[in-house]
N, C-alpha and C positions, 0 to 999 in steps of 0.2 A: 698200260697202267690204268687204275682204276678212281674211282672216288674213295673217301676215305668212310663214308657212310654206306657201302656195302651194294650198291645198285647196280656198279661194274664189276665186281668182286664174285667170282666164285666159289662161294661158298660152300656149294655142292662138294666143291670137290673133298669136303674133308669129314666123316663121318661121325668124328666128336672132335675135342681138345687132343686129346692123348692122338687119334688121327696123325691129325696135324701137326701135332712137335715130331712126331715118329717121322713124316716125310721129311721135317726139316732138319730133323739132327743131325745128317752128314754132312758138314761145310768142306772137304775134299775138292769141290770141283774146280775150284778157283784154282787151286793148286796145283792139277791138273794139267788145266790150259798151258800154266806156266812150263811142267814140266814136258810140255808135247810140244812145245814150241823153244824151247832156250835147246842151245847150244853148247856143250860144256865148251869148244873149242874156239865158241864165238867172241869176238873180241866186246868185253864190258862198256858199257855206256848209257848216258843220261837215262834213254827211253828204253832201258834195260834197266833200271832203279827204278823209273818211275812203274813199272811194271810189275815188279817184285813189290812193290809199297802197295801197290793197289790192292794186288792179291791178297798178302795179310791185314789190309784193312779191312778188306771184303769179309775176309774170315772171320778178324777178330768182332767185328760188326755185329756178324749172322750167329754166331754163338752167344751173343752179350745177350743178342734179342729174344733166343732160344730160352735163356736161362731165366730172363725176367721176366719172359711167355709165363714159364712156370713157377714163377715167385709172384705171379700174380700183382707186378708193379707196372703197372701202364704208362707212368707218371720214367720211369728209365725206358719203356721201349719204345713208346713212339717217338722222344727224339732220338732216340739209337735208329730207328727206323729213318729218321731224316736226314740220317750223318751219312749212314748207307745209300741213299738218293739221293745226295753230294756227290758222294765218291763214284758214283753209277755218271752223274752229269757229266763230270769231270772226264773221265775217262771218254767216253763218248766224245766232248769237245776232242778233247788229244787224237783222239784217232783220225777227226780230219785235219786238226790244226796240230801237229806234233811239237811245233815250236813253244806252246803253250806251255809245256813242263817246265821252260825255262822259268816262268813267270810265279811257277809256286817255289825255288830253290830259296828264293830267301824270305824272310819273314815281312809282313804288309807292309810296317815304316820302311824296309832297308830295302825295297823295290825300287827299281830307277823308272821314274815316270811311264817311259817307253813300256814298262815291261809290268807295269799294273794288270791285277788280276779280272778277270772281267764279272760283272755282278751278276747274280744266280739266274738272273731272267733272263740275260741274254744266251748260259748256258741250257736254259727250260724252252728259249725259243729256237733253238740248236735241234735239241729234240723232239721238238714239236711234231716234224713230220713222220716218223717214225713212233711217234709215244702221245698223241694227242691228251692223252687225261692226264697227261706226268703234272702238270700246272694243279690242275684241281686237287691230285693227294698231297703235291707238296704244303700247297694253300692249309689243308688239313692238317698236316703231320706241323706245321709252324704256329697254328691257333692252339696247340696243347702243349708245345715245347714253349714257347715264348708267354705263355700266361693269358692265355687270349680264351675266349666262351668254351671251348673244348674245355681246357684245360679246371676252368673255373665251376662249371657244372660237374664234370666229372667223380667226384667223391662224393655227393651227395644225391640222393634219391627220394621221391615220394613215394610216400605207404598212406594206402585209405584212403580221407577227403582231403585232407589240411596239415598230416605230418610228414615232414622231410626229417631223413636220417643222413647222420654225417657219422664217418671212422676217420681217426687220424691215420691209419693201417691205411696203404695202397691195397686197393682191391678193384676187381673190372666189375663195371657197373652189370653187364650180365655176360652169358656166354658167347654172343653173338660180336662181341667188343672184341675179345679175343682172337677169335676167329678173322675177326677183321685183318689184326696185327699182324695175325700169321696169313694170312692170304697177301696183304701187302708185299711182307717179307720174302716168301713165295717167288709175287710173279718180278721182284726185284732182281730174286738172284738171278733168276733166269733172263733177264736182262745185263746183269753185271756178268754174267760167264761169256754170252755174246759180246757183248761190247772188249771186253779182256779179251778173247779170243781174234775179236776183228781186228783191234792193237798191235797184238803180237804176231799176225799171221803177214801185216801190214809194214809193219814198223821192225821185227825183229827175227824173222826168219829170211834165209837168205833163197 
């Protein structure tokens, strides 16, 4: 994982916008995983849902992202971006702690103490060794979704000495914003196909 300001980010890899949605437009892989690893004959179970859930949120995630890539609302995808490195955390935790799926079955009030969810840091310190910058994007992707200095600068720009423009229109303040989003999105999935893959090869193949 990268910063969210581009320094760990390769950019390189994507030779405009249209590039880079072009790499990302097939969300198949997640599906994939699932289908190289499920057994039609396998008896169903908790960490057999919790697997099948991840996969179509993965999906539905990486297409949401895609789409507001190209509708030019930054202001929808980088916290679509941060629900997806949730669901990346999440998953990761399960795969060493499989019990853990018990813990999302009910909704946060109706949790019995024992089986409280655990807070996002201690899932980001989870992955820490394997993902060291996952902290710093998250840090990023929560200062624009939660209304924090990303979010508050971002619609507005200086022109010349002394004029700032503002559009009530979502639009990315220049190319390189973009490209961010989608570089995120990127090296996520490629994180969320391993992590699903590690799950199921783990957890639900025999």
């Amino acid at each position: 994982m990268a910063t969210d300001d581009g320094h760990l980010l390769d950019l390189d890899q994507f030779e405009d916008l249209d590039d880079a949605l072009a790499q990302l437009k097939d969300s198949r892989a997640y599906e994939e995983v699932l289908r190289e690893a499920l057994d039609p004959s396998a008896q169903f179970g908790l960490l057999t849902l919790f697997a099948m859930s991840a996969c179509t949120r993965f999906r539905g995630l990486h297409e949401a992202v895609v789409r507001e890539v190209e509708a030019t609302n930054p202001h929808a995808v980088f916290p679509l971006n941060r629900a997806f490195a949730e669901t990346v955390l999440t998953v990761a935790y399960a795969h060493d702690h499989p019990d853990y799926v018990e813990r999302i079955l009910e909704r946060r009030g109706e949790q019995p103490k024992e089986l409280k969810r655990l807070p996002i840091r201690k899932l980001i310190d989870h992955i820490a060794p394997d993902a060291p910058g996952f902290n710093q994007v998250y840090d990023e992707l929560c200062e624009i979704t939660h209304f924090g200095s990303v979010a508050l600068w971002q619609p507005h720009s200086i022109t010349g000495e002394r004029t700032l423009q503002w559009g009530s229109a979502p639009r990315w303040s220049n190319d390189r914003e973009a490209l961010i989003a989608c570089a995120q999105l990127k090296e996520m999935s490629a994180a969320a196909v391993a992590y699903l893959h590690y799950f199921t090869q783990r957890h639900l193949t025999t």
